[in-house]
py3Dmol code that shows the C-alpha trace and the ligand (Angstrom):
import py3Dmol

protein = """\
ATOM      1  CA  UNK A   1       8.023  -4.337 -24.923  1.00  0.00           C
ATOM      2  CA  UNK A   2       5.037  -2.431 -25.286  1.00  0.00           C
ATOM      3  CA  UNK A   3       4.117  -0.464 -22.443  1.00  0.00           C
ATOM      4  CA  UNK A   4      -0.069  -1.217 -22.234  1.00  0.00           C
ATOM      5  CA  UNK A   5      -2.059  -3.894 -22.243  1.00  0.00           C
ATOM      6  CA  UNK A   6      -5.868  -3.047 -22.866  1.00  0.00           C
ATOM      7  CA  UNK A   7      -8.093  -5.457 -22.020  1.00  0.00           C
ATOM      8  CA  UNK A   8     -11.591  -3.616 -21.960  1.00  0.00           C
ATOM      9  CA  UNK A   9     -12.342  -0.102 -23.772  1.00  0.00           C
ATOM     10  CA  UNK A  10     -12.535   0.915 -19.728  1.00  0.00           C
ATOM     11  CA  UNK A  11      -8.742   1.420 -19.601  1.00  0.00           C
ATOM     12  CA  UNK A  12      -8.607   3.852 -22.602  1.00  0.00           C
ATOM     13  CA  UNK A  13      -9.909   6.564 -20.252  1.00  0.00           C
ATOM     14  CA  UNK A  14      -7.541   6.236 -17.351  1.00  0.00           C
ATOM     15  CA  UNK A  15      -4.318   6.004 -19.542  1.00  0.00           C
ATOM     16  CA  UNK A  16      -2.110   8.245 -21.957  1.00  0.00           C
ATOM     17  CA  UNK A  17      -0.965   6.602 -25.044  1.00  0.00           C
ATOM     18  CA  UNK A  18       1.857   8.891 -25.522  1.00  0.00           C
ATOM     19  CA  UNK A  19       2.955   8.640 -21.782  1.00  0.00           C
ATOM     20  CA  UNK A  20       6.338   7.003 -20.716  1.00  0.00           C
ATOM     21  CA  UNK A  21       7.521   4.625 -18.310  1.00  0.00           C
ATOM     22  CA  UNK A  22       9.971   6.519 -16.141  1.00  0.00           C
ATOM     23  CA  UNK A  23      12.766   4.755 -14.156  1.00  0.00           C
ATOM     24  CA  UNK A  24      13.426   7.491 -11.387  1.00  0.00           C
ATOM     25  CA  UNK A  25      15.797   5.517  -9.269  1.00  0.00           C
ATOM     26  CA  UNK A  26      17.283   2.274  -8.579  1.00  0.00           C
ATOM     27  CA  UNK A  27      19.648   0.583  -5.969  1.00  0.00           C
ATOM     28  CA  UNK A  28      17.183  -1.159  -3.762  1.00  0.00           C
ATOM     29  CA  UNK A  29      17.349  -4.976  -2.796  1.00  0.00           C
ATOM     30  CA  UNK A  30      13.041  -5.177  -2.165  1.00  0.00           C
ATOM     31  CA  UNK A  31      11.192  -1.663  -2.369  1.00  0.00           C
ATOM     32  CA  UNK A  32       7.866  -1.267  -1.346  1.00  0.00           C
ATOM     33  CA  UNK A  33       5.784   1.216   0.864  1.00  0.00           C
ATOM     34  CA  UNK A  34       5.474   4.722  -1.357  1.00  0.00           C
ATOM     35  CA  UNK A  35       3.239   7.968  -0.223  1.00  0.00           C
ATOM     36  CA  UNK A  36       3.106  11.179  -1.671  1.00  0.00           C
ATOM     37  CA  UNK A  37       3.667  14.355   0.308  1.00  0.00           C
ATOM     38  CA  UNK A  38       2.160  17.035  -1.030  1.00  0.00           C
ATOM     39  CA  UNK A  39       3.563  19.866   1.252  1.00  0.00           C
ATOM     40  CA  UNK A  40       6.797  18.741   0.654  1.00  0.00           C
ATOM     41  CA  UNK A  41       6.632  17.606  -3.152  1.00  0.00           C
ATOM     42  CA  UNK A  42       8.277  14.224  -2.592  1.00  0.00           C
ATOM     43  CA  UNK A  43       7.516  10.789  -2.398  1.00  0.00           C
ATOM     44  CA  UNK A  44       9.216   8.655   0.426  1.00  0.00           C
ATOM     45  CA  UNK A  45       9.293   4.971   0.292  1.00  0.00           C
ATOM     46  CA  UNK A  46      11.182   2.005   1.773  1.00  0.00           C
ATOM     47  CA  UNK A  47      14.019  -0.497   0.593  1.00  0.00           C
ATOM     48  CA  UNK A  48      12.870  -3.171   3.473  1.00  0.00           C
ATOM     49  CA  UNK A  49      15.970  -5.344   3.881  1.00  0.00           C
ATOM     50  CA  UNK A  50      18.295  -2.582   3.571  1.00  0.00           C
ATOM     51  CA  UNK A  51      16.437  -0.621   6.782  1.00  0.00           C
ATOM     52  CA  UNK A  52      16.148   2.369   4.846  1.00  0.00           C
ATOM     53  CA  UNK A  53      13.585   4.950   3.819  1.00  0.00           C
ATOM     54  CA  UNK A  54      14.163   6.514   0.519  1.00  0.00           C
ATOM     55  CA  UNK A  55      12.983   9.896  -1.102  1.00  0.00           C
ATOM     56  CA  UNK A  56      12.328  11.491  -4.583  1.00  0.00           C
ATOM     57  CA  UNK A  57      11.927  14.935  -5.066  1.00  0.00           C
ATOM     58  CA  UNK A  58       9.788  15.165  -7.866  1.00  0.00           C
ATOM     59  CA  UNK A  59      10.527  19.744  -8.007  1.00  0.00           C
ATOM     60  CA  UNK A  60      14.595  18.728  -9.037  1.00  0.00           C
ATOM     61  CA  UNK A  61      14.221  14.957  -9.311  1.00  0.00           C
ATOM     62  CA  UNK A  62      16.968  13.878  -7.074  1.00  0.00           C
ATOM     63  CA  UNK A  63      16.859  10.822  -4.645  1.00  0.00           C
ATOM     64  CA  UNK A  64      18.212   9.810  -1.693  1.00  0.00           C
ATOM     65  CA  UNK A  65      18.229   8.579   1.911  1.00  0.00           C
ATOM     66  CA  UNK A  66      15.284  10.275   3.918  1.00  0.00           C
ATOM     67  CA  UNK A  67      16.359   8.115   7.291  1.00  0.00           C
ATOM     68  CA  UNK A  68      18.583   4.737   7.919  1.00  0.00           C
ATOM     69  CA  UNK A  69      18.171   2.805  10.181  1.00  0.00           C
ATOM     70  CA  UNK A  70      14.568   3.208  10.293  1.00  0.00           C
ATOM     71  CA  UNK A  71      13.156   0.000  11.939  1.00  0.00           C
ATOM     72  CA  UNK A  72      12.890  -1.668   9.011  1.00  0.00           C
ATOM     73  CA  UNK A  73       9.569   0.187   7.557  1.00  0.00           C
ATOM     74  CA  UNK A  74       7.163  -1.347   5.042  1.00  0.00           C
ATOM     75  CA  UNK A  75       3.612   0.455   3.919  1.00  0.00           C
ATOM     76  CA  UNK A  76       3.051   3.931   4.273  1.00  0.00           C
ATOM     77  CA  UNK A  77      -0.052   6.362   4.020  1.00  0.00           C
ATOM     78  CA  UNK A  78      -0.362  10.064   4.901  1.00  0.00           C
ATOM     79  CA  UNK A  79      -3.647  11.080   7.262  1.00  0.00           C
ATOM     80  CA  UNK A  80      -5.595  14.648   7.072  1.00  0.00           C
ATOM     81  CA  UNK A  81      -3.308  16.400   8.606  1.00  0.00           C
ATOM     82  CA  UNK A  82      -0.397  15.221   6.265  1.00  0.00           C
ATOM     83  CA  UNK A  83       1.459  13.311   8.588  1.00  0.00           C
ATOM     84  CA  UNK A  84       3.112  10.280   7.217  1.00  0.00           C
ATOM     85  CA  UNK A  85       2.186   6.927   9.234  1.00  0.00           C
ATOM     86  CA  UNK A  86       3.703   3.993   8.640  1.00  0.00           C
ATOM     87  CA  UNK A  87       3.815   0.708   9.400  1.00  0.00           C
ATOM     88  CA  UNK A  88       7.697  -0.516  10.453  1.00  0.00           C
ATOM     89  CA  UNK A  89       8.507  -4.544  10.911  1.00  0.00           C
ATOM     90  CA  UNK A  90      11.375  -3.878  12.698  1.00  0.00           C
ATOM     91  CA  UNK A  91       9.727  -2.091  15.658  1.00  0.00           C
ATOM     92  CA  UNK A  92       6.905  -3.787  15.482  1.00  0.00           C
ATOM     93  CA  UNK A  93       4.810  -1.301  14.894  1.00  0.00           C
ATOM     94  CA  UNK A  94       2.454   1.330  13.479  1.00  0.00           C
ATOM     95  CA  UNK A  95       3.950   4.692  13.958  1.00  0.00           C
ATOM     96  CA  UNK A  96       3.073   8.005  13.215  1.00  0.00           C
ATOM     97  CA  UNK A  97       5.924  11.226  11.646  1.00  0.00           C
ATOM     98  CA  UNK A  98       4.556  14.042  13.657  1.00  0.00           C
ATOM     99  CA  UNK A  99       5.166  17.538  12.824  1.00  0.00           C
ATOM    100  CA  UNK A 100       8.333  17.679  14.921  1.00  0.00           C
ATOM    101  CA  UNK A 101      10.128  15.019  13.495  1.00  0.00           C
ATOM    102  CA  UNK A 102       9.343  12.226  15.684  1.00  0.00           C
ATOM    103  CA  UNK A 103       7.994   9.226  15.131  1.00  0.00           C
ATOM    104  CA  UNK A 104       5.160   8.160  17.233  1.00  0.00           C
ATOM    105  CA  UNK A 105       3.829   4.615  18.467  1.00  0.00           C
ATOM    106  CA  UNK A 106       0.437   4.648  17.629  1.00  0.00           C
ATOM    107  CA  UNK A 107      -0.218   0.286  18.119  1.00  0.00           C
ATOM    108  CA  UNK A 108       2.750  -2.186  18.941  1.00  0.00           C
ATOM    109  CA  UNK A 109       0.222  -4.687  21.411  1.00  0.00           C
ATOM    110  CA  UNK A 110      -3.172  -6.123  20.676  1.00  0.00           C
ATOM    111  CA  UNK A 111      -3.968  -7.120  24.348  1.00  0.00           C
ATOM    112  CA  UNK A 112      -0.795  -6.959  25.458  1.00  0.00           C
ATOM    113  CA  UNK A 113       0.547  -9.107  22.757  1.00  0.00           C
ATOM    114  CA  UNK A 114       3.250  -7.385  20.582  1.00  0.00           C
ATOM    115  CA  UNK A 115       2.211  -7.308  16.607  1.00  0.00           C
ATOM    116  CA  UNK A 116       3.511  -9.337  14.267  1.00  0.00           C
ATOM    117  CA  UNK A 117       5.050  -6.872  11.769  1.00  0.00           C
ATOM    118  CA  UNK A 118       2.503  -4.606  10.400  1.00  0.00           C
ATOM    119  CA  UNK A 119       2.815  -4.647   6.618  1.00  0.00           C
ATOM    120  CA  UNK A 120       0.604  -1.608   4.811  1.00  0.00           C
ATOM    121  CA  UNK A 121      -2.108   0.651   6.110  1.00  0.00           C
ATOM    122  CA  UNK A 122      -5.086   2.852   5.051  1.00  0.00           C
ATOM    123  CA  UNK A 123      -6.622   5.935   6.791  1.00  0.00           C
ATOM    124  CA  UNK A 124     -10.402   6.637   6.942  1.00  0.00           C
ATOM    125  CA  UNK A 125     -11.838   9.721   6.995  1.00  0.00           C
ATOM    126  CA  UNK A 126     -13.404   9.169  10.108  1.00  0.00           C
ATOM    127  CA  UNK A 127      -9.433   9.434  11.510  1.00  0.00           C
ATOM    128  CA  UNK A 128      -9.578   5.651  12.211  1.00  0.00           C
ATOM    129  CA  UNK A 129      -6.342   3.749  10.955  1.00  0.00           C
ATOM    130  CA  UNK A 130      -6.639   0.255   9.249  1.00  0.00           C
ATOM    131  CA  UNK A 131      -3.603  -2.124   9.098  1.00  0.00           C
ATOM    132  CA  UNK A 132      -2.794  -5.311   8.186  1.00  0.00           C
ATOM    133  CA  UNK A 133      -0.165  -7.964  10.281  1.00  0.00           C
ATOM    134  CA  UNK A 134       1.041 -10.582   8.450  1.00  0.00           C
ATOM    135  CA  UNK A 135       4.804 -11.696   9.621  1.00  0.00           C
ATOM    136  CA  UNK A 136       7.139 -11.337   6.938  1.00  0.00           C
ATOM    137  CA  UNK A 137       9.207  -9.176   9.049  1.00  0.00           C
ATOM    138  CA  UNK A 138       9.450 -11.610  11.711  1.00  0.00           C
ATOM    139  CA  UNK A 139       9.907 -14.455   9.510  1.00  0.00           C
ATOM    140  CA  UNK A 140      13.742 -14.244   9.133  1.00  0.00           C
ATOM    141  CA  UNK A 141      16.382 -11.321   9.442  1.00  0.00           C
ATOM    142  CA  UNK A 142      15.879 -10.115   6.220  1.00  0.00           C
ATOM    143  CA  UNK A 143      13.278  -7.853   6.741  1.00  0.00           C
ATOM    144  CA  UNK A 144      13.262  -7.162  10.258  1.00  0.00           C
ATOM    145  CA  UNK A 145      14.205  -9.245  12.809  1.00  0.00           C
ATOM    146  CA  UNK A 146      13.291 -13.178  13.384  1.00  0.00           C
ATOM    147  CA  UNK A 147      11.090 -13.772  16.297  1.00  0.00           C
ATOM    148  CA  UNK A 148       7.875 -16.140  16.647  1.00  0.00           C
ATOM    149  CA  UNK A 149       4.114 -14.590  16.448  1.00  0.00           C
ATOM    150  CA  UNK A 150       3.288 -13.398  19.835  1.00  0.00           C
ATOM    151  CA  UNK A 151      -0.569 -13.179  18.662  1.00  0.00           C
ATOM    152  CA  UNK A 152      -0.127 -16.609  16.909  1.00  0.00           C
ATOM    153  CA  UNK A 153      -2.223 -15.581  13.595  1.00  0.00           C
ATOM    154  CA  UNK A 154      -2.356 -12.206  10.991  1.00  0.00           C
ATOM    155  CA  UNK A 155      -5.143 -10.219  11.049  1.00  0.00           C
ATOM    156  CA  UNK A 156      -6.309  -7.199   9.884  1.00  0.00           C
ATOM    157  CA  UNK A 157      -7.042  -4.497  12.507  1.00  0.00           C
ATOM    158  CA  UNK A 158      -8.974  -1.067  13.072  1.00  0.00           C
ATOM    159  CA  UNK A 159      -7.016   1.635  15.273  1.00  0.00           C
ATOM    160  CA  UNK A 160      -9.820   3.934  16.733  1.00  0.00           C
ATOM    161  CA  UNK A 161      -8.901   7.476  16.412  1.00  0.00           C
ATOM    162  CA  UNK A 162     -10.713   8.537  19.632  1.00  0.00           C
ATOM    163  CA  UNK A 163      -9.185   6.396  21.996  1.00  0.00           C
ATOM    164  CA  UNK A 164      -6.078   4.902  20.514  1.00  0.00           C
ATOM    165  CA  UNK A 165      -8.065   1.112  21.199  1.00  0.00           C
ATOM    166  CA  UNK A 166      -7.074  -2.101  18.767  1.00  0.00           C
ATOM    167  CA  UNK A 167      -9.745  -4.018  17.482  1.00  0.00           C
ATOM    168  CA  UNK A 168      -9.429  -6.888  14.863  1.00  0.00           C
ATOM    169  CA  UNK A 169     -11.859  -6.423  11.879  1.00  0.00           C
ATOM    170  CA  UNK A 170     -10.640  -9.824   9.945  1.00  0.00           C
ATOM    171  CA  UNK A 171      -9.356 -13.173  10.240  1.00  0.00           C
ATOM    172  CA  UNK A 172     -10.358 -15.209   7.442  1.00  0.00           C
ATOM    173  CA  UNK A 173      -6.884 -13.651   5.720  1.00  0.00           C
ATOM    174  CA  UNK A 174      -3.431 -16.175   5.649  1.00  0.00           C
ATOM    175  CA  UNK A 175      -1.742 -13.024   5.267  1.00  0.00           C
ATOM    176  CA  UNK A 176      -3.502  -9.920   4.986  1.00  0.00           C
ATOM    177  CA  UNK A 177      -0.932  -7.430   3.009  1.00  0.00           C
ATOM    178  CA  UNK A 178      -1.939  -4.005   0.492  1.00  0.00           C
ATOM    179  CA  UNK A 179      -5.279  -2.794   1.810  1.00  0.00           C
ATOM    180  CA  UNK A 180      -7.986   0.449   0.424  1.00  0.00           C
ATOM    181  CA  UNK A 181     -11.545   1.596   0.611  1.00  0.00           C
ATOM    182  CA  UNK A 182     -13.366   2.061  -2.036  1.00  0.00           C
ATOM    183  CA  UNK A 183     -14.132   6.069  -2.588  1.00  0.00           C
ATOM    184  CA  UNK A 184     -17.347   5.994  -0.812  1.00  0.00           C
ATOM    185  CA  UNK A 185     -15.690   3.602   1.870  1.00  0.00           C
ATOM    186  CA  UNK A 186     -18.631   0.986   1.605  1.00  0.00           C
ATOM    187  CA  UNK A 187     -15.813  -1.658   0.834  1.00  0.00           C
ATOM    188  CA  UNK A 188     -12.577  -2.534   2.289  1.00  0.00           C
ATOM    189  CA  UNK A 189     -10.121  -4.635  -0.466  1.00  0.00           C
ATOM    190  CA  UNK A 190      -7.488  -6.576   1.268  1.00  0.00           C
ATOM    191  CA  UNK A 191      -4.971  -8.533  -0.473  1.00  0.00           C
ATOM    192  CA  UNK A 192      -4.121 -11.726   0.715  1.00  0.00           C
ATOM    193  CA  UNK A 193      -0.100 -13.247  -0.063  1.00  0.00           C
ATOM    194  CA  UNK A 194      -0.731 -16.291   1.722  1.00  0.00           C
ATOM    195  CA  UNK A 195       1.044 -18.062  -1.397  1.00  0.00           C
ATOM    196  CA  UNK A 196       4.206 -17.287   0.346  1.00  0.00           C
ATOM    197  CA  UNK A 197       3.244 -19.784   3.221  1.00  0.00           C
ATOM    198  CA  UNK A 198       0.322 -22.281   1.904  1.00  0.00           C
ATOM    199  CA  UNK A 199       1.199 -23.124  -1.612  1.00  0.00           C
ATOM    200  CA  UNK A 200      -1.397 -22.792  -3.967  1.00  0.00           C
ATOM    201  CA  UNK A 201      -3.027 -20.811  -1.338  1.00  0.00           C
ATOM    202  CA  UNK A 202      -4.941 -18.225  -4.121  1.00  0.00           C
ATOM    203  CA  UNK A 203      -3.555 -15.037  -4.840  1.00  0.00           C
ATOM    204  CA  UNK A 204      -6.518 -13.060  -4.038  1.00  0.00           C
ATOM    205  CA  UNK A 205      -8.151  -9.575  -3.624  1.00  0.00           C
ATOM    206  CA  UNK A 206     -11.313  -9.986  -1.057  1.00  0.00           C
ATOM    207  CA  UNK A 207     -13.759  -7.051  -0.739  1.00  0.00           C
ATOM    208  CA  UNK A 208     -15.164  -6.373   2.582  1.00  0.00           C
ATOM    209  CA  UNK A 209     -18.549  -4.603   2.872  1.00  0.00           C
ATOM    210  CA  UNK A 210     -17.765  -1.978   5.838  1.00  0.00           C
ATOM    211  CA  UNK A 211     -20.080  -2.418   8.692  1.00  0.00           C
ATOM    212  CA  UNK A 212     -20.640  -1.870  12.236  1.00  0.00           C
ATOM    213  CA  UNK A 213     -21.676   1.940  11.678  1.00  0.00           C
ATOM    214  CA  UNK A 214     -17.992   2.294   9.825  1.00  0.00           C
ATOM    215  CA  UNK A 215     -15.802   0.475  12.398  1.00  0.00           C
ATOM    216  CA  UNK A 216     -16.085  -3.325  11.497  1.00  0.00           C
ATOM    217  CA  UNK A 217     -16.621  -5.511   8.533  1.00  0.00           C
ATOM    218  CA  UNK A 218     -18.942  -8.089   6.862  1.00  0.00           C
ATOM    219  CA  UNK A 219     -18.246 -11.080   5.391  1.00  0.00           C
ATOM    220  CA  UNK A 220     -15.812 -11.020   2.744  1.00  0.00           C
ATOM    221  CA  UNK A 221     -15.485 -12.751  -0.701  1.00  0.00           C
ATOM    222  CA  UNK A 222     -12.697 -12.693  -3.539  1.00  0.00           C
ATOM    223  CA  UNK A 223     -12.405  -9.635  -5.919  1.00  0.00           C
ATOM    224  CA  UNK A 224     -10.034 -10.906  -8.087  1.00  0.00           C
ATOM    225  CA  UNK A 225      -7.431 -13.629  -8.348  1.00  0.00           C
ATOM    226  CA  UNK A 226      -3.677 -12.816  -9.705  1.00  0.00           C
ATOM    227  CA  UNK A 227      -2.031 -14.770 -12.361  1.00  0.00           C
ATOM    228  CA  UNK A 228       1.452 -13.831 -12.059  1.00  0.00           C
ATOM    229  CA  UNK A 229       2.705 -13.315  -9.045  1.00  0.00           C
ATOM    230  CA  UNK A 230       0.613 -11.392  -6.032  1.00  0.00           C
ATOM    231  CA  UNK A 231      -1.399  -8.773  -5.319  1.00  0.00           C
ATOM    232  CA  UNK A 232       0.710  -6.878  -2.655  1.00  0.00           C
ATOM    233  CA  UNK A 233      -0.011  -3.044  -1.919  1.00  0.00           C
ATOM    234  CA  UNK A 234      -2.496  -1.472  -4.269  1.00  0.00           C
ATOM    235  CA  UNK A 235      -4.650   2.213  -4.469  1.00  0.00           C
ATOM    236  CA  UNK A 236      -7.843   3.043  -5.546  1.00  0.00           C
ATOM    237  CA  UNK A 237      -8.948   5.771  -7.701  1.00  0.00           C
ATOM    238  CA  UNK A 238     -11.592   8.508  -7.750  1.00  0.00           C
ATOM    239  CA  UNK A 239     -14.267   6.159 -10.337  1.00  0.00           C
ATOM    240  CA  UNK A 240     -13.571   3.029  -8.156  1.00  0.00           C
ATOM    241  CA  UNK A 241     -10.764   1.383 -10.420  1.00  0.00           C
ATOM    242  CA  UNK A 242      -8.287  -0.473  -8.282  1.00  0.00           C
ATOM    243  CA  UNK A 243      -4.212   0.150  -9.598  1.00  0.00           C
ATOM    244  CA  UNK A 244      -2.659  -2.938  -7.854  1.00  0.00           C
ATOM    245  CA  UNK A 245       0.834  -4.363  -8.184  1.00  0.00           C
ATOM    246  CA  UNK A 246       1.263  -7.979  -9.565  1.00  0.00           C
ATOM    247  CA  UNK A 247       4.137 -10.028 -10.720  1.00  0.00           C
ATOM    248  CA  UNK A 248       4.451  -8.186 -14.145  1.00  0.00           C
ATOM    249  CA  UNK A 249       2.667  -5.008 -14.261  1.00  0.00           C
ATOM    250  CA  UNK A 250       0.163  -2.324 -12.585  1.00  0.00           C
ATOM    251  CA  UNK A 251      -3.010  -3.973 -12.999  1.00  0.00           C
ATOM    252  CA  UNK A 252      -6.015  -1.953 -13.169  1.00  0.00           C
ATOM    253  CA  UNK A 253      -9.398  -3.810 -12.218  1.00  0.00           C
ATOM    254  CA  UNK A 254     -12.621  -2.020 -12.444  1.00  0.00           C
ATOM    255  CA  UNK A 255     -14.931  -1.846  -9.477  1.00  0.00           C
ATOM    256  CA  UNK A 256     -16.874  -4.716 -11.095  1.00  0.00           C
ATOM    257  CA  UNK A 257     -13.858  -7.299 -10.835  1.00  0.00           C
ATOM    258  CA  UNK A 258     -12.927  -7.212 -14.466  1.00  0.00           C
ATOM    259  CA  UNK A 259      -9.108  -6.701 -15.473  1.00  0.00           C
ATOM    260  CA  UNK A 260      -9.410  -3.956 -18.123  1.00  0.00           C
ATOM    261  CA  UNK A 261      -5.856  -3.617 -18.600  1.00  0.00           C
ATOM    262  CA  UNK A 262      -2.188  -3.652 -17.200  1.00  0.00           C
ATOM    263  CA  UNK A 263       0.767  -1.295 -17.214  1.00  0.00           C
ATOM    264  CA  UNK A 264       3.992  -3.186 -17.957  1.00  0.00           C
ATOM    265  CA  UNK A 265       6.833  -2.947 -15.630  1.00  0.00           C
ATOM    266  CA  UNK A 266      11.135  -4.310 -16.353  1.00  0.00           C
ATOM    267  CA  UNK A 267      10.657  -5.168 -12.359  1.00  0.00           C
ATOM    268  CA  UNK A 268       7.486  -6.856 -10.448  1.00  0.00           C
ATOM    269  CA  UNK A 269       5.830  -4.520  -8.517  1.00  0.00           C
ATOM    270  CA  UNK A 270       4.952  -4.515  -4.797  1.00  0.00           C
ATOM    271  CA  UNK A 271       3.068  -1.155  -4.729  1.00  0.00           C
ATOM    272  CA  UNK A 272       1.771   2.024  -5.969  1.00  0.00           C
ATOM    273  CA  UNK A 273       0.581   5.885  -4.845  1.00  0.00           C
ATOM    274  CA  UNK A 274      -0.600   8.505  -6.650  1.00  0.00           C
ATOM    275  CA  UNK A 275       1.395  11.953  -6.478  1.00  0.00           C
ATOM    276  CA  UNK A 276       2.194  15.230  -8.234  1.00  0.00           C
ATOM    277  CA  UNK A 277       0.030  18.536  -7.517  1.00  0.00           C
ATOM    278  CA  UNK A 278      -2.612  17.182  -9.483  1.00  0.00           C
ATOM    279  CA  UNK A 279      -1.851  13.682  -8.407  1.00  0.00           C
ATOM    280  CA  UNK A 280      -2.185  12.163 -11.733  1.00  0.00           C
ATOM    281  CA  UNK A 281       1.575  10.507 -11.488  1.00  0.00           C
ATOM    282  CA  UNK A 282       1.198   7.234 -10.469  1.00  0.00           C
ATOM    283  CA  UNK A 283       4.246   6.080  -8.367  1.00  0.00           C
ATOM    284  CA  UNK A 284       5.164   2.707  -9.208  1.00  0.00           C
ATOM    285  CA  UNK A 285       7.494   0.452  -6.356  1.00  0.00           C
ATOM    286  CA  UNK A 286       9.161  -2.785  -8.028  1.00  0.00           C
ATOM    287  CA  UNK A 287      11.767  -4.799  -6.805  1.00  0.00           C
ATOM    288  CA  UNK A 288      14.661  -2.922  -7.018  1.00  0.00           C
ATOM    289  CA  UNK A 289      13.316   0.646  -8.473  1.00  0.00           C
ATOM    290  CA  UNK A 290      11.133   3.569  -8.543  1.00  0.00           C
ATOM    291  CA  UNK A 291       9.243   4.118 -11.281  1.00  0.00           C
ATOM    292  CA  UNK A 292       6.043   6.878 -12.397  1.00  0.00           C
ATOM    293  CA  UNK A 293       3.900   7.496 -15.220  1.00  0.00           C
ATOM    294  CA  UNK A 294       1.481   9.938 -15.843  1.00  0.00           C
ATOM    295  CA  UNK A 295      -2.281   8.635 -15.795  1.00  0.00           C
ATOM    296  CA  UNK A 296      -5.566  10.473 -16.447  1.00  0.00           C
ATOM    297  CA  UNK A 297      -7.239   9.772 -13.383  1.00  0.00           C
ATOM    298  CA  UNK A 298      -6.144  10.188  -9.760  1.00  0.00           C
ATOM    299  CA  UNK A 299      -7.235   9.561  -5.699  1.00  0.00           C
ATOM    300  CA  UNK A 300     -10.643   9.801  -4.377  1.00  0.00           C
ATOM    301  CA  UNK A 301     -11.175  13.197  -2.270  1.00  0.00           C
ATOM    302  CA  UNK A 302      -8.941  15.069  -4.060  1.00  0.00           C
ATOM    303  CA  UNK A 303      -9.952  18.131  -6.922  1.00  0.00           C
ATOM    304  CA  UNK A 304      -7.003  19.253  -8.837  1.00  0.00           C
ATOM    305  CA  UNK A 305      -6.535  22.680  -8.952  1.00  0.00           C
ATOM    306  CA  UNK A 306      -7.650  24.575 -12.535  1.00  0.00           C
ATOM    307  CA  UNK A 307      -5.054  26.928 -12.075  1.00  0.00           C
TER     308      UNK A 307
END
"""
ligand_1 = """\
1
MG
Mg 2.874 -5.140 1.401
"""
view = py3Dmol.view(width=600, height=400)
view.addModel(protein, "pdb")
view.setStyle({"model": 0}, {"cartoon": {"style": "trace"}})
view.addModel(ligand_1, "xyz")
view.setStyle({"model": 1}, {"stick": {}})
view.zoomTo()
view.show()
């Protein structure tokens, strides 16, 4: 199987020819949820149904259990200050790893209704904390635990950093999942799996113009459509290009909506992160594995050291 599929002379740039596909572990029934942590040199991620968080330590490149039970986490992102935050269906919650080792409620109630299952989440760098609710984990006991929506809908919400408040920033979403700004933050992409619950529902990307002085958005519209499978959890990079998880491959989609090329993956993927001290490994959750490959771009906001 060949390992690229270039679409548009675009790609070229962000990809090695001679780079490999690494499997770096395997063992997970549904694995999603990956963040780099750069003061520690690993990458933690979750195996959903199995209520575990795993980690890879990318200095001797061992894996292994980082915490189980765990409350059933899904996405994860790391804020300024390095903590991880995460977003856990079990609890019901968004949470926050603070520097003592304890996790940390940060939203469980949007007016005193408890969330559905918060599924992936982005940090601004105003502090604020963007997450989306769909309710896979409340859907069954598979991953989490079967309940009905409290709130009665998924939505996409904005966590203000001053004041801990909840505010809902869309609804047009059947089920908001993978979410990212673009690198000057003027857009918010927000994948939508509503497939899962509407069929034929379309398996789209929508791109939010941020508004409201940062804190709200404008009407949205539809990036891109998948073909195989769904868009789940996705990252942006420094030039704009959006690395997003499908039902075959990493596909990489310009900031103009064009597909200019895919990485091929043994395992569909549900989502990616970029790592490594120069963060130009791109961590790659699929199914049942974790896998990286070197790329020759990386995150917005971050300059690689020259030395
Ligand atoms: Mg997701």
């Amino acid at each position: 199987m060949s390992l690229y599929d270039s679409l548009d002379q675009r790609f070229s740039a962000l990809i090695h020819g001679s780079a490999r596909l690494e499997q770096l572990w395997t063992g997970g029934r549904w694995t999603e949820g990956p963040v780099y942590v750069p003061s520690a040199r690993h990458v933690i991620w979750s195996d959903i149904p199995n209520n575990r968080i795993l980690r890879y330590d990318e200095v001797t490149g061992s894996a292994g259990v980082f915490e189980s039970p765990c409350g059933h986490h899904n996405g994860h992102t790391i804020d300024a200050e390095g903590r991880i935050i995460a977003c856990e269906h079990g609890n019901r919650r968004v949470s926050r790893l603070e520097h003592d080792g304890q996790w940390k409620t940060l939203a469980d109630r949007f007016e005193g209704k408890r969330l559905n299952s918060p599924n992936d989440v982005v940090v601004k760098s105003d502090g604020s904390i963007w997450f989306s609710d769909p309710t896979y984990g409340i859907d069954s006991d598979y991953e989490g635990f079967a309940a009905s929506s409290e709130i009665g809908a998924s939505n996409v919400y904005r966590l203000d950093p001053a004041d801990g408040s909840l505010s809902i920033v869309a609804t047009d979403l059947v089920k908001p999942n993978g979410l990212a700004f673009s690198p000057d933050e003027s857009i918010l992409y927000v994948s939508d799996t509503g497939a899962t619950h509407v069929p034929g529902h379309p398996a789209a990307m929508r791109a939010y113009p941020v508004s409201g002085n940062g804190s709200s958005l404008g009407e949205g519209r539809n990036f891109a459509i998948c073909d195989v499978g769904l868009f789940d959890g996705f990252r942006v990079d420094r030039y704009g290009n959006i690395f997003t998880s499908s039902g075959d491959s990493v596909r990489v989609y310009a900031p103009d909506g064009t597909l200019i090329g895919r990485i091929l993956t043994p395992e569909g993927v549900s989502n990616v992160c970029f790592g490594g001290p120069r963060r130009n490994r791109l961590f790659i959750t699929a199914t049942t594995s974790l896998y990286a490959i070197y790329v020759s771009t990386g995150p917005a906001g971050f300059v690689p050291p020259t030395v």
